[in-house]
C-alpha positions as CSV (number, residue, x, y, z in Angstrom):
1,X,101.8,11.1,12.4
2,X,103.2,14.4,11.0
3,X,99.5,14.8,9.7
4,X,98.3,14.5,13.3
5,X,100.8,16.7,14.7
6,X,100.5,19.5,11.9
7,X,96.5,19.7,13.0
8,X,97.0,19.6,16.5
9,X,99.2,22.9,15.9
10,X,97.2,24.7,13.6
11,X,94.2,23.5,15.9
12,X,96.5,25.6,19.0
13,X,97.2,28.5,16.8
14,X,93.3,29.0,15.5
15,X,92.2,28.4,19.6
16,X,94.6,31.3,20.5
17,X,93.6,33.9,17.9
18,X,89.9,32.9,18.8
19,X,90.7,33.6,22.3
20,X,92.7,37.1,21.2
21,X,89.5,38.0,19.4
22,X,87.2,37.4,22.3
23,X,85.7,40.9,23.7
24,X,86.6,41.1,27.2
25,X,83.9,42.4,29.2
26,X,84.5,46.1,31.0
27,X,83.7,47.3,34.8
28,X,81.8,50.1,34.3
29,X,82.7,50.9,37.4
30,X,85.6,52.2,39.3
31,X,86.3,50.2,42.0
32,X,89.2,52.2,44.0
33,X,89.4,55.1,45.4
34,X,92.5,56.8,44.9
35,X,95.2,56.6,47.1
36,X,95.8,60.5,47.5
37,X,92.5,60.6,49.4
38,X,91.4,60.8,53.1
39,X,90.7,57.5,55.0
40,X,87.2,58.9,55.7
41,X,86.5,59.4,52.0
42,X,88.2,55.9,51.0
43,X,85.6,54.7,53.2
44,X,82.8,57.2,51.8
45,X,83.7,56.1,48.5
46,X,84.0,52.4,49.3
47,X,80.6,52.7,50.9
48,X,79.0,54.6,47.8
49,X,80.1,51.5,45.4
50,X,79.1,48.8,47.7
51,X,75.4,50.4,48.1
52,X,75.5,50.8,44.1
53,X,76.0,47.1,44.2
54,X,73.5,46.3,45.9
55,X,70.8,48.0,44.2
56,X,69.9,50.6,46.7
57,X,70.3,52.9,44.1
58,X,69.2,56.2,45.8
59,X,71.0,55.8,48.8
60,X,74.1,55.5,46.3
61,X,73.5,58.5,45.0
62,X,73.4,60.7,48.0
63,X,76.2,58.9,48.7
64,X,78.5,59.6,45.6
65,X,77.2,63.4,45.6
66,X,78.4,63.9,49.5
67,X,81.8,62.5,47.9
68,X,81.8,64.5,45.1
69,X,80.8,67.9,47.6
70,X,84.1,66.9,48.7
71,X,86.2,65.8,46.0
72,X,84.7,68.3,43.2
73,X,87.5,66.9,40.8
74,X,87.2,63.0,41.4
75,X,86.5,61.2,37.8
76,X,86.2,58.2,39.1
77,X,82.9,59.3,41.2
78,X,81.5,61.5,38.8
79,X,81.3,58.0,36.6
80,X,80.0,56.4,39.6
81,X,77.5,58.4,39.9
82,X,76.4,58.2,36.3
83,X,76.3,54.9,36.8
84,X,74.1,54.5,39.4
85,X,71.6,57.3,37.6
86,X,71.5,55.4,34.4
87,X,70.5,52.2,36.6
88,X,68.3,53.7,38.0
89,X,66.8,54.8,34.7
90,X,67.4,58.4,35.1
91,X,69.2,59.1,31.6
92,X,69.3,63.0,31.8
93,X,71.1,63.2,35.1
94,X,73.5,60.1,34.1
95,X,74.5,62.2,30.9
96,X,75.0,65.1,33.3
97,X,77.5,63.3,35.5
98,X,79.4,61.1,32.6
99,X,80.3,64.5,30.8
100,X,81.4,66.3,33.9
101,X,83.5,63.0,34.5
102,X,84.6,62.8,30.8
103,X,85.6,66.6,31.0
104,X,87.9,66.1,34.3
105,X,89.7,63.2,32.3
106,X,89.3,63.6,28.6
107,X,90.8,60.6,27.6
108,X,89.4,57.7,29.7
109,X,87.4,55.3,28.0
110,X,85.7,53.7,30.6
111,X,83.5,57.3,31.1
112,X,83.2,57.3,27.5
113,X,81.7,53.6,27.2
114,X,79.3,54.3,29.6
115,X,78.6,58.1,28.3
116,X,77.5,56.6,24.7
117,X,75.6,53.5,26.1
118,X,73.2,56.6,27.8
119,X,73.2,58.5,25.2
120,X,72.4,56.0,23.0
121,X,69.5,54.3,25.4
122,X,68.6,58.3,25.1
123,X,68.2,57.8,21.8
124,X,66.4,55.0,21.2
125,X,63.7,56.8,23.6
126,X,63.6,59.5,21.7
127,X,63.4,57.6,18.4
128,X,60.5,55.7,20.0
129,X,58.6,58.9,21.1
130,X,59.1,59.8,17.3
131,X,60.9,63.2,19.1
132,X,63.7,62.8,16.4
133,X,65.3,66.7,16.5
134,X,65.9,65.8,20.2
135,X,67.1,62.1,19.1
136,X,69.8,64.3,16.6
137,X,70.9,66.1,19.2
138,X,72.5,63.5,21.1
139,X,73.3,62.0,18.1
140,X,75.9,64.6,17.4
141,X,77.2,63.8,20.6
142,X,77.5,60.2,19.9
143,X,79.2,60.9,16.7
144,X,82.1,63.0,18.4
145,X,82.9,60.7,21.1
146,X,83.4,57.7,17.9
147,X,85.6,57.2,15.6
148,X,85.2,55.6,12.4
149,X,83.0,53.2,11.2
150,X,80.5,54.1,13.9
151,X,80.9,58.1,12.5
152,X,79.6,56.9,9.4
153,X,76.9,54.9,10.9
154,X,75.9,57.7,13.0
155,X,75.9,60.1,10.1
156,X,73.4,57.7,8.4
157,X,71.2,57.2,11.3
158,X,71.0,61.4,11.4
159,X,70.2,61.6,7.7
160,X,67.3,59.1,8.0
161,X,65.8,61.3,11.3
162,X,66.1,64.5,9.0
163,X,64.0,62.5,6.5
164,X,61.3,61.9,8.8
165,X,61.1,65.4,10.1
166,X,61.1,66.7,6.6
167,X,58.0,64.0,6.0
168,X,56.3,66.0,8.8
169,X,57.2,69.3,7.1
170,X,55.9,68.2,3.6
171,X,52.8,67.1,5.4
172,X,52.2,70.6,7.3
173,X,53.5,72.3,4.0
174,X,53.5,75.4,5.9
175,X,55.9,78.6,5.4
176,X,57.2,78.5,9.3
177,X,58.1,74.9,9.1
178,X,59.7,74.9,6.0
179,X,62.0,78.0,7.8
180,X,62.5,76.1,11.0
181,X,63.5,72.8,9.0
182,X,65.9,74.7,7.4
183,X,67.2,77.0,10.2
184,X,68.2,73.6,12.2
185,X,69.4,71.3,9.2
186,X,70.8,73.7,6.4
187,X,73.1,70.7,4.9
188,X,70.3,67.9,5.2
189,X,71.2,66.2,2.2
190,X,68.5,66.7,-0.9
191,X,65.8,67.8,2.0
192,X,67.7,71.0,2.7
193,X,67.5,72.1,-1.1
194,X,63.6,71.2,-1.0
195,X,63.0,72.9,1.2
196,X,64.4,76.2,-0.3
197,X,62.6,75.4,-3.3
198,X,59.1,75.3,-1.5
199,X,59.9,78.2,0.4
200,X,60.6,80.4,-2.9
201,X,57.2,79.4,-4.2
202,X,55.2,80.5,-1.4
């Protein structure tokens, strides 16, 4: 019987830690307004979201940039609007608006979240299109809004890009690109010194 009972509670105890460990999963968006604001904008705001919502994507967006016209410091739509960008697959205009949010309110992670999702969705593009000095870019910018271990990964996934644009260089094996590689990545680790070596033979 004390068997039994002993099981049951270690049985409770492992069920609530599982349940502690679960990832909750994050709204995106924000859903009020706040209250400081206008009944008219509440409503402008309200109406923004619920078109969002319902997929009519670019009627959202003219929506959230009338609000914004007006409320020029609102986080919350800024964020909004980047969301409804990035669903609607434009990345460069979603980046545009999660940074101007994240610069109003340094500190909030939701903006953040969604700010490194795009940027790295930007990535992966990028990566794809074998455009890897623009995949490093935002990279960077991945790697200040993290903290560690995702630095480190990012930091590895940058060194591996430099190695495939130095492949490229070793292929053209020309002056110039030896001088450009080394302009843009003068601490590419082991590349960086290669690359001075070629260029004080030719």
């Amino acid at each position: 019987m004390k068997k039994l009972l002993l099981l049951h509670l270690l049985l409770g105890i492992f069920m609530i830690g599982a349940c502690a460990t679960v990832p909750r999963t994050i709204n995106p968006y924000f859903e009020m307004p706040p209250d400081h604001l206008l009944q008219a904008e509440r409503e402008l705001f309200s109406l923004a979201l619920q078109q969002q919502k319902n997929n009519k994507l670019e009627s959202s967006i003219d929506l959230w940039k009338r609000f914004l016209a007006n409320n020029p410091r609102s986080f919350r739509g800024y964020n909004n609007l980047g969301m409804a960008h990035y669903t609607n697959d434009q990345l460069s205009p979603a980046i545009s608006a999660f940074e101007t949010g994240l610069a109003l309110e340094a500190f909030d992670h939701k903006i953040k979240d969604n700010l490194k999702r795009t940027l790295k969705f930007q990535v992966t593009l990028l990566r794809e299109n074998k455009d890897y000095d623009a995949a490093i870019h935002f990279l960077k910018r991945i790697g200040e809004l993290s903290e560690e271990p995702e630095i480190e990964k990012v930091a590895l996934e940058i060194e591996t890009m430099e190695d495939r644009i130095f492949e490229q260089v070793k292929r053209s094996n020309t002056l110039e690109d030896y001088e450009v590689f080394l302009a843009r990545y003068p601490n590419s680790p082991k590349n960086s010194d290669d690359a001075r070596r070629q260029i004080a033979r030719m």
